[in-house]
C-alpha positions, 0 to 999 in steps of 0.5 A: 488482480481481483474484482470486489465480487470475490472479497472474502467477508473479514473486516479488512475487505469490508472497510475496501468495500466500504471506503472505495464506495464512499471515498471517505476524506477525514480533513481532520488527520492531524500531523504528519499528514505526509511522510516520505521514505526515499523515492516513495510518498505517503499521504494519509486520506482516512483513518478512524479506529484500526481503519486508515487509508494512505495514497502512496506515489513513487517516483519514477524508475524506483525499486521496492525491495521485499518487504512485510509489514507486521502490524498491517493486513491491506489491500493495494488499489492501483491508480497508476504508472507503471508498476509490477507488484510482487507478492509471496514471489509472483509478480501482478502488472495491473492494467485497470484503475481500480485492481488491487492485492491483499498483502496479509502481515506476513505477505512478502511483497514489494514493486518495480515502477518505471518511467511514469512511477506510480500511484496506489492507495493502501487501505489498512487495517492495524493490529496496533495503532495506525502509524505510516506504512512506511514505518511499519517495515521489516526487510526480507533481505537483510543486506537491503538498508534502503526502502526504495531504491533508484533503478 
């Protein structure tokens, strides 16, 4: 996990940087404000051009399976639970509110989460228009159907 001193200086770190120091609300997101895939919920906080800010809570004892995302370069915040995060085949246990990853789009990636589940923020920017992460969403293992799966 990384600390905000060593972002690199693109667009997507410095809306990061930006967003966790305001902490932007837009009550105006519109509909379909909350989607859900399984055992996975996303809540859009934010969004403003190719900027968007999804809250995403996995329900306890849930898989993710290696996955990208192939219009979306993010970062994910931890808030909490019990998640390991894989990204390009290691694995990240955050310990501190706050930590987080790059997932770039073409960022194999995916989670294990235990019995407390998790919270993470996902702070997005779209090469097309935002849509719900969970939309935007390729396998890396074609034989997997499900995008979360009980453990």
């Amino acid at each position: 996990m990384k600390t905000p001193e060593k972002l690199p200086l693109d667009g997507i770190s410095l809306f990061l940087q930006a967003w966790l120091s305001r902490r932007m609300i837009d009550p105006s997101v519109g509909p379909n404000l909350v989607k859900t895939y399984g055992n996975l919920t996303a809540t859009r906080l934010f969004r403003s051009g190719k900027y968007q800010v999804e809250l995403l809570s996995v329900l306890p004892n849930t898989e993710i399976p290696d996955h990208i995302h192939p219009n979306m370069d993010s970062y994910e915040v931890y808030l909490g639970g019990d998640i390991k995060f894989r990204t390009n085949g290691e694995e990240v246990t955050p310990t501190t509110t706050g930590q987080y990853i790059r997932v770039k789009p073409d960022c194999p990636h995916g989670g294990t989460f235990g019995p407390s589940g998790g919270v993470f923020l996902s702070i997005q920017e779209w090469v097309t228009e935002p849509a719900s992460a969970g939309q935007d969403w390729a396998f890396i293992d074609e034989t997997n159907t499900e995008k979360t799966q009980a453990l």
